[in-house]
C-alpha positions as CSV (number, residue, x, y, z in Angstrom):
1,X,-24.1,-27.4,-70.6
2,X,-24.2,-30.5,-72.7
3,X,-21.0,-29.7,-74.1
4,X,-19.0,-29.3,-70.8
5,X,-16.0,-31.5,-70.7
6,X,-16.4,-33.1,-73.9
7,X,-13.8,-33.7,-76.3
8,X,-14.6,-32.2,-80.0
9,X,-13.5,-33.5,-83.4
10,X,-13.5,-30.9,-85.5
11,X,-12.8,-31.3,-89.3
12,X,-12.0,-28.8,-92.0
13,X,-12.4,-29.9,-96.0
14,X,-11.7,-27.6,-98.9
15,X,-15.0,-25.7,-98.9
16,X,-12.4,-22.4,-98.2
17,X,-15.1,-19.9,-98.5
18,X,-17.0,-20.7,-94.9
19,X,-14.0,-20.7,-93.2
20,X,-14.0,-17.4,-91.9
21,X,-17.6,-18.3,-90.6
22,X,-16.9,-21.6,-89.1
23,X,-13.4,-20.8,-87.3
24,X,-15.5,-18.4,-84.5
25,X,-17.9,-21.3,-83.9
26,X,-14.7,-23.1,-82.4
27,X,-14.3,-20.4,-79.6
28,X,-18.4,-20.8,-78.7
29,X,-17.4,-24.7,-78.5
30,X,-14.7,-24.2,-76.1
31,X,-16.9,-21.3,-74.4
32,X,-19.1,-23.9,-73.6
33,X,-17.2,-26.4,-71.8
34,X,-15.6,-28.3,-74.6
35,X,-11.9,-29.0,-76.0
36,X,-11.4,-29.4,-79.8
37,X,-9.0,-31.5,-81.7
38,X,-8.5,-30.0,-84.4
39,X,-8.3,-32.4,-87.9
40,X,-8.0,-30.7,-91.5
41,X,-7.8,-32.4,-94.7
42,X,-4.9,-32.4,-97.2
43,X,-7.0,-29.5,-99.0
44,X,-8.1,-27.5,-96.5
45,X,-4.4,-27.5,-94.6
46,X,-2.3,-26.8,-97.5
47,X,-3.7,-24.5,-100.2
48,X,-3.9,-20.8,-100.3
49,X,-7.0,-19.3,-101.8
50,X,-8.6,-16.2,-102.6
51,X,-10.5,-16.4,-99.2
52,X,-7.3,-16.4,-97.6
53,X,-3.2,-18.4,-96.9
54,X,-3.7,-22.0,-95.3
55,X,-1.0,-20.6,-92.5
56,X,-3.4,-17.8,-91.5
57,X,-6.2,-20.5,-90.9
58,X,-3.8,-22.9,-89.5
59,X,-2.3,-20.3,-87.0
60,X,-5.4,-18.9,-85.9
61,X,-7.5,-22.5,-85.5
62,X,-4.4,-23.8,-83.3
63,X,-4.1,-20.0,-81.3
64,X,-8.1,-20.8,-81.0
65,X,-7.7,-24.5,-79.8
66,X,-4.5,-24.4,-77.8
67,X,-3.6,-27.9,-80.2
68,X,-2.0,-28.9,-82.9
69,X,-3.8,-29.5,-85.8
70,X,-4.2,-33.3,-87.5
71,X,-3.5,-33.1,-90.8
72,X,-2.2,-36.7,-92.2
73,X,-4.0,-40.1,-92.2
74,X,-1.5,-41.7,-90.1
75,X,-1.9,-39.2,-87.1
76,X,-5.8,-39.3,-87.6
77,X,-5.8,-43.2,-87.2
78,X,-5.7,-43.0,-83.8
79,X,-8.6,-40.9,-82.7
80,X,-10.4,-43.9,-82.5
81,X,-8.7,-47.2,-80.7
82,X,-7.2,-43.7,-78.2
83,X,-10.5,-42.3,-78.2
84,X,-9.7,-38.6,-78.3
85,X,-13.1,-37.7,-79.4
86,X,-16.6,-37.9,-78.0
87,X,-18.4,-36.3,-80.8
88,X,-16.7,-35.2,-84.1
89,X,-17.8,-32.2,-86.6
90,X,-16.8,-32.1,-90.3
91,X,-17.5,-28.5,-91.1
92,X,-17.2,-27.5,-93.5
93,X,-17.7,-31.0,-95.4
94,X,-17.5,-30.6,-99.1
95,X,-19.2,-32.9,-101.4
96,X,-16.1,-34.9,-102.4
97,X,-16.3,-36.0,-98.8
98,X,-19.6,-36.3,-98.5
99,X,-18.7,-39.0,-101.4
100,X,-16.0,-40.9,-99.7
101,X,-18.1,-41.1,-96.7
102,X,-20.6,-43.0,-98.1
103,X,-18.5,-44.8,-100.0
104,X,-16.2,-45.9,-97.1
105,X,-13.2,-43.9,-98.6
106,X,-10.1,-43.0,-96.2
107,X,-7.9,-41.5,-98.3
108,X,-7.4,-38.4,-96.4
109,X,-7.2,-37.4,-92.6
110,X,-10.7,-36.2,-92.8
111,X,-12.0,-39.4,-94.1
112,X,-9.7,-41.4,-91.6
113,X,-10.5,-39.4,-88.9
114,X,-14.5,-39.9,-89.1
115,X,-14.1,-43.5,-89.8
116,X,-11.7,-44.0,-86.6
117,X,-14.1,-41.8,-84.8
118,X,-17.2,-43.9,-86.0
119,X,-15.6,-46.8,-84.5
120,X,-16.9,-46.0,-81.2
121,X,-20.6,-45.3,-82.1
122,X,-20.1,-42.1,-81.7
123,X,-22.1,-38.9,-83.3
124,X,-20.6,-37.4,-86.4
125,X,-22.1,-33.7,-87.6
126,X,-22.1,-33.3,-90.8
127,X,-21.9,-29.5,-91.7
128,X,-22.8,-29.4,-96.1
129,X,-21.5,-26.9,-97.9
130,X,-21.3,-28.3,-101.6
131,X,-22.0,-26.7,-105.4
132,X,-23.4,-30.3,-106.7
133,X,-25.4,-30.7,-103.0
134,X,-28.8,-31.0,-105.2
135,X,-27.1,-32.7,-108.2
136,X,-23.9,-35.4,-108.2
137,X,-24.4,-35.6,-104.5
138,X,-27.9,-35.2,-103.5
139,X,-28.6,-39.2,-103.3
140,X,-25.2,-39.0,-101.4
141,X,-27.0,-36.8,-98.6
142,X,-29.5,-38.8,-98.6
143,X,-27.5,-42.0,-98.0
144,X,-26.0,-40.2,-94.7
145,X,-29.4,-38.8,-93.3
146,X,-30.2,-42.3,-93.4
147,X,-27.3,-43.8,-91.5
148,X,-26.5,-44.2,-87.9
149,X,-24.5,-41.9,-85.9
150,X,-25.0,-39.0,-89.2
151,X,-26.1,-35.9,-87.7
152,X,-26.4,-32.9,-89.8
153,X,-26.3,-28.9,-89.4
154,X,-29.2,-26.9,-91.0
155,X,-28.4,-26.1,-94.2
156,X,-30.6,-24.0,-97.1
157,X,-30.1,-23.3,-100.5
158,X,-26.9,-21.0,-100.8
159,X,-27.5,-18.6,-103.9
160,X,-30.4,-20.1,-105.7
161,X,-30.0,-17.5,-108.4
162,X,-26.3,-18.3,-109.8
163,X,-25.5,-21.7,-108.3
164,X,-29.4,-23.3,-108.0
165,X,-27.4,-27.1,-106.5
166,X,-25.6,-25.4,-103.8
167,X,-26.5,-26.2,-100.6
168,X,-24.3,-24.6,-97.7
169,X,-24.9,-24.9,-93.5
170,X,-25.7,-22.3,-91.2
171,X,-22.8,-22.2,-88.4
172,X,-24.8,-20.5,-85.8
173,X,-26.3,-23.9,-86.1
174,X,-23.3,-25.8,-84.7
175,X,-23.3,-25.6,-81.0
176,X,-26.9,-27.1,-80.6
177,X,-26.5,-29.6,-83.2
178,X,-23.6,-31.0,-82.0
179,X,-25.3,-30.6,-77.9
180,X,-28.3,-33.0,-79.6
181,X,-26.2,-34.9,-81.8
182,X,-24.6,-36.1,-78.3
183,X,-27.9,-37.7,-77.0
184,X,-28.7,-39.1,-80.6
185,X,-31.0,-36.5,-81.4
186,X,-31.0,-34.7,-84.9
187,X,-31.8,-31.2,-84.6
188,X,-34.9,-29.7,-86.6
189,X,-35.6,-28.5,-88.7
190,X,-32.5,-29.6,-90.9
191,X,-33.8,-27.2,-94.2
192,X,-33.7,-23.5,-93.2
């Protein structure tokens, strides 16, 4: 079990409708050996939207991770110089972050909290789930497949019908992802 005693970033940004999706995949990380800390940004922590009230994710990711969740820069600064993480997640990870990652943007705890991360050449997973994936941010993708450390879940088209640039990940992909991502290894293949 590759993920057996290893400590688990994982990051939350505004892409609200695959949270109910991605919140299970915690308890299969921690089923598996692993202990999560628990980072959301500014977005993803505070506003209620039609797929459900910020407390309700809040209560039930902390209930989940037996932590407190991250949810300003100054507490995700940190992760890093303590390192509290071996391997960090950002999934979901909307475009706008997708953005200010490749743009070396830390203006909120999601952005700190990979670049603190990163500091240790450690793996970050990159879990896509963005409207403007094959539009405003498909050379930002690109830019991240490309760079060190960027590991990414297998994502696919998600309705090519009414919104043909959306790209979204699958979260039954998480656990081996992140298990490669560990030895350097990008799983494959990354289009489903």
């Amino acid at each position: 079990m590759k993920l057996e005693g290893k400590k688990v970033g994982f990051v939350m940004t505004g892409s609200f409708c695959t949270f109910k999706s991605t919140i299970p995949q915690m308890k299969k990380i921690i089923e598996n050996g692993a202990s999560i800390v628990p980072i959301m940004s500014f977005n993803a922590y505070n506003l209620d939207t039609k797929f459900g009230k910020a407390n309700d994710f809040i209560k039930e990711i902390e209930d989940i991770t037996g932590n407190k969740i991250i949810h300003t820069i100054p507490d995700a600064e940190p992760i890093g110089p303590k390192k509290m993480t071996d391997i960090m997640i950002i999934a979901p990870c909307t475009g706008n972050t997708i953005a200010k990652l490749v743009n070396g943007i830390t203006d909120t705890p999601a952005t700190m909290a990979a670049k603190s991360h990163l500091r240790n050449n450690n793996a970050l997973v990159i879990a896509v789930s963005t409207n403007d994936a094959l539009s405003g941010n498909a050379s930002n993708i690109g830019t991240l497949l490309n760079r060190h450390n960027y590991f990414f879940v297998p994502f696919r088209q998600d309705n090519p019908i009414t919104k043909p640039r959306s790209l979204v990940f699958d979260p039954e992909y998480i656990v081996k992802t992140l298990e490669l991502a560990l030895d350097k290894e990008q799983i494959q293949p990354i289009l489903l």
